[in-house]
C-alpha positions as CSV (number, residue, x, y, z in Angstrom):
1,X,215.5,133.0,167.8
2,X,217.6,136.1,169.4
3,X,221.1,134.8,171.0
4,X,222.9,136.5,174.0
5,X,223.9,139.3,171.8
6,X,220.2,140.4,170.0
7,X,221.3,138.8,167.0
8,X,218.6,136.4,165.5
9,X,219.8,132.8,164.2
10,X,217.6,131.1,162.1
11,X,217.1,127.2,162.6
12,X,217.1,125.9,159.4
13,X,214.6,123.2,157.9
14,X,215.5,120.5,160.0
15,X,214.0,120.3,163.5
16,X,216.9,120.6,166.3
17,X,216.5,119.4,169.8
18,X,215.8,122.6,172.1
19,X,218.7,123.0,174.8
20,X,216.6,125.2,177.9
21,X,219.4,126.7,180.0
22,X,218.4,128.0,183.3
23,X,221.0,130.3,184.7
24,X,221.9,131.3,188.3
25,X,220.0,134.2,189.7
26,X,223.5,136.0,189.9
27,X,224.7,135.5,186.7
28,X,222.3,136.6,184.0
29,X,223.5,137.1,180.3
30,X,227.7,136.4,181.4
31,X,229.8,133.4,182.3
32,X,226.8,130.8,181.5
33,X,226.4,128.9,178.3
34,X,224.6,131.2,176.3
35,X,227.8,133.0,176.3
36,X,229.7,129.6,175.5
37,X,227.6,128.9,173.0
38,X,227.5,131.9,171.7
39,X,231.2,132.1,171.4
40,X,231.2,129.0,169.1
41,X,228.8,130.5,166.7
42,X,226.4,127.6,164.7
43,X,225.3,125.1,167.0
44,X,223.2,121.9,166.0
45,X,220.7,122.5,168.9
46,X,218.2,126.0,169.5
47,X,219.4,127.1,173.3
48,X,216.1,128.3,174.9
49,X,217.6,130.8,178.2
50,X,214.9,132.4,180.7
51,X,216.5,134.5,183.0
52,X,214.3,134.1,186.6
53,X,212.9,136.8,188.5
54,X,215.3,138.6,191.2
55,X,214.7,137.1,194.7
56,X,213.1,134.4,192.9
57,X,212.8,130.3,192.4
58,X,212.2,128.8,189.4
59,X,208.5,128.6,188.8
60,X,207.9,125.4,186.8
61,X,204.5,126.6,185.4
62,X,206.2,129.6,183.5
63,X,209.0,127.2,182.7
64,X,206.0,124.6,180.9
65,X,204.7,127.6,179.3
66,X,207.8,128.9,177.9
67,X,208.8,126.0,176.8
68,X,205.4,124.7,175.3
69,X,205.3,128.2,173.4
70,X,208.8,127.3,171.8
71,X,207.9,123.9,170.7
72,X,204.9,125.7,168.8
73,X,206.9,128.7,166.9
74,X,210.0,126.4,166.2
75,X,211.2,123.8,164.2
76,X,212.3,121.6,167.5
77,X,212.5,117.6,168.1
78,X,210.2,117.3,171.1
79,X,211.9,114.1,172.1
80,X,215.5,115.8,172.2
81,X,214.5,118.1,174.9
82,X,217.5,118.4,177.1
83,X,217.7,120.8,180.4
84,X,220.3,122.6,181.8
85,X,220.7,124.9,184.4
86,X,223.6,126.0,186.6
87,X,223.6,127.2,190.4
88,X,219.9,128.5,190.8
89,X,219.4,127.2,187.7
90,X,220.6,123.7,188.6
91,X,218.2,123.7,191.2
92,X,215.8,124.4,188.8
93,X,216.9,121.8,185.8
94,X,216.4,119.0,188.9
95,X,212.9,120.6,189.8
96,X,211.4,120.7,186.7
97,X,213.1,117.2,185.1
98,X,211.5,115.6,188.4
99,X,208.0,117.3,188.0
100,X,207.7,116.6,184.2
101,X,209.9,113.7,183.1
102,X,207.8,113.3,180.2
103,X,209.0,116.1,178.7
104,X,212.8,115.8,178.6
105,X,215.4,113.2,177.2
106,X,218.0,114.0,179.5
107,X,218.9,116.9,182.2
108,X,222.6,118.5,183.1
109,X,222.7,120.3,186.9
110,X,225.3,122.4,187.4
111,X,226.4,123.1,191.3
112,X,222.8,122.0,192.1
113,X,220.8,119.8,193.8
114,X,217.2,118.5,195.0
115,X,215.5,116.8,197.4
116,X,216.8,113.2,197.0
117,X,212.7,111.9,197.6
118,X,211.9,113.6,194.9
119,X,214.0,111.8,192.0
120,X,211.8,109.0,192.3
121,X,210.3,110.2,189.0
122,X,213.7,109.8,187.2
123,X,213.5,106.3,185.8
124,X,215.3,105.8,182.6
125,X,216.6,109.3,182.7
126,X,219.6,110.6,181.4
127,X,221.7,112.7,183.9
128,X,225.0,114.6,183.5
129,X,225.6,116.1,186.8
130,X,228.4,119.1,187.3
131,X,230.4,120.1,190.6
132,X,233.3,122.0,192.0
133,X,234.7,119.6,195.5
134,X,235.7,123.7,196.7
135,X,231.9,124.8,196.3
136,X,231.3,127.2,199.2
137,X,228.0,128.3,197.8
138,X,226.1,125.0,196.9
139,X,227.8,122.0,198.8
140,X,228.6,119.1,196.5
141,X,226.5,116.7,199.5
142,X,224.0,117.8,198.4
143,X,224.1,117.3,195.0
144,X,226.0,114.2,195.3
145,X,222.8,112.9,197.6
146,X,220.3,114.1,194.4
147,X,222.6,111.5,192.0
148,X,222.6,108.9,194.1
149,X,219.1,108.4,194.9
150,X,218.2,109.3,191.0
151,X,220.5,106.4,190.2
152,X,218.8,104.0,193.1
153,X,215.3,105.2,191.2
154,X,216.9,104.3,187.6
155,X,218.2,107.1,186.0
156,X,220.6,106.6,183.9
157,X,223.6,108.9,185.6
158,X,227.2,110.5,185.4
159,X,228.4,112.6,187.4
160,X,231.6,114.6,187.4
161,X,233.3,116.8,190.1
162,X,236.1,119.1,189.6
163,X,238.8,118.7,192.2
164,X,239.8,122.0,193.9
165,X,236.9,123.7,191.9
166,X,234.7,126.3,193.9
167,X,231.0,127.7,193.0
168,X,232.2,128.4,188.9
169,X,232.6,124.9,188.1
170,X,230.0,125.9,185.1
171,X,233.1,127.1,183.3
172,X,234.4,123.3,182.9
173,X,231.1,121.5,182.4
174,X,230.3,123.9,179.4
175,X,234.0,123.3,177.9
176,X,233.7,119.5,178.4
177,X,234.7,118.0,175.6
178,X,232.0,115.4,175.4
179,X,229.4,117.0,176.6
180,X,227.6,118.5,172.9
181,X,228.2,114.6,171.8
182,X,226.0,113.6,175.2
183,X,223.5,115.8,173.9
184,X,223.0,115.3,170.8
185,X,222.6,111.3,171.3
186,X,219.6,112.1,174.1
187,X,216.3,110.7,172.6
188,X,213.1,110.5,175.2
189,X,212.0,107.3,175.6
């Protein structure tokens, strides 16, 4: 599977849990973990990273499709399925965890949010959510409204805000030191 850089990894033998990473509109291909990732060379999980259309939303169809075609041409562990997304692409990890539950073990917004109603589908899930308290571009309310009515329907949740970070708090939540641990021990249920 091509990384950031063209350059094809192979997967191995063993099936690896897919990591779908939807970046912000803004911020295609720089400053967003497939350059993190990337950085650290081998990692024990096959990062799947759609860029969405300018002047765009997330279109969860495509993002079923894209993900279905994966799970057919690679060795992944459909019940590792963990999504990602920061700033757009927050918005769209929420979106598409809360449409199709059944298809993830776990979900990791970055300066997003949703419509708090719409976490009702969220039982049982794991969520690590991601925010700067100096956001200008997504306000943390928002987000912080998504966690806590995903925690009143279930979900299993953590949430972590950066004090005095703005709209780039991505740069943190990727570096967290736990965070490829959290991963890796997501199963779906």
């Amino acid at each position: 599977m091509p990384s950031v850089d063209g350059n094809l990894r192979a997967s191995g033998l063993s099936r690896k849990p897919p990591l779908p990473s939807l970046p912000s509109g803004n911020l295609r291909k720089r400053n967003c973990l497939p350059h993190e990732l990337d950085q650290r060379g081998t990692t024990p999980y096959i990062l799947i990273a759609p860029q969405c259309p300018a002047n765009t939303k997330w279109n969860i169809a495509t993002l079923d499709g894209m993900l279905s075609d994966a799970l057919k041409r690679y060795r992944i562990d459909t019940q590792r399925v963990i999504i990602t997304g920061l700033s757009l692409g927050g918005f769209g990890s929420w979106g598409w965890a809360c449409a199709h539950p059944e298809r993830f073990a776990g979900v990791i917004p970055v300066c997003g949010g949703i419509d708090p109603a719409q976490t009702v589908t969220l039982k049982g899930m794991p969520i690590w959510g991601f925010h700067g308290d100096k956001d200008g571009s997504v306000k943390i309310e928002g987000h912080l409204a998504a966690i806590e009515a995903a925690k009143k329907n279930g979900a299993d949740v953590k949430f972590t805000v950066y004090p005095g970070v703005a709209h780039n708090s991505w740069e943190k939540a990727y570096a967290e030191p736990e965070l490829e641990g959290w991963i890796l021990t997501r199963v779906r249920k």
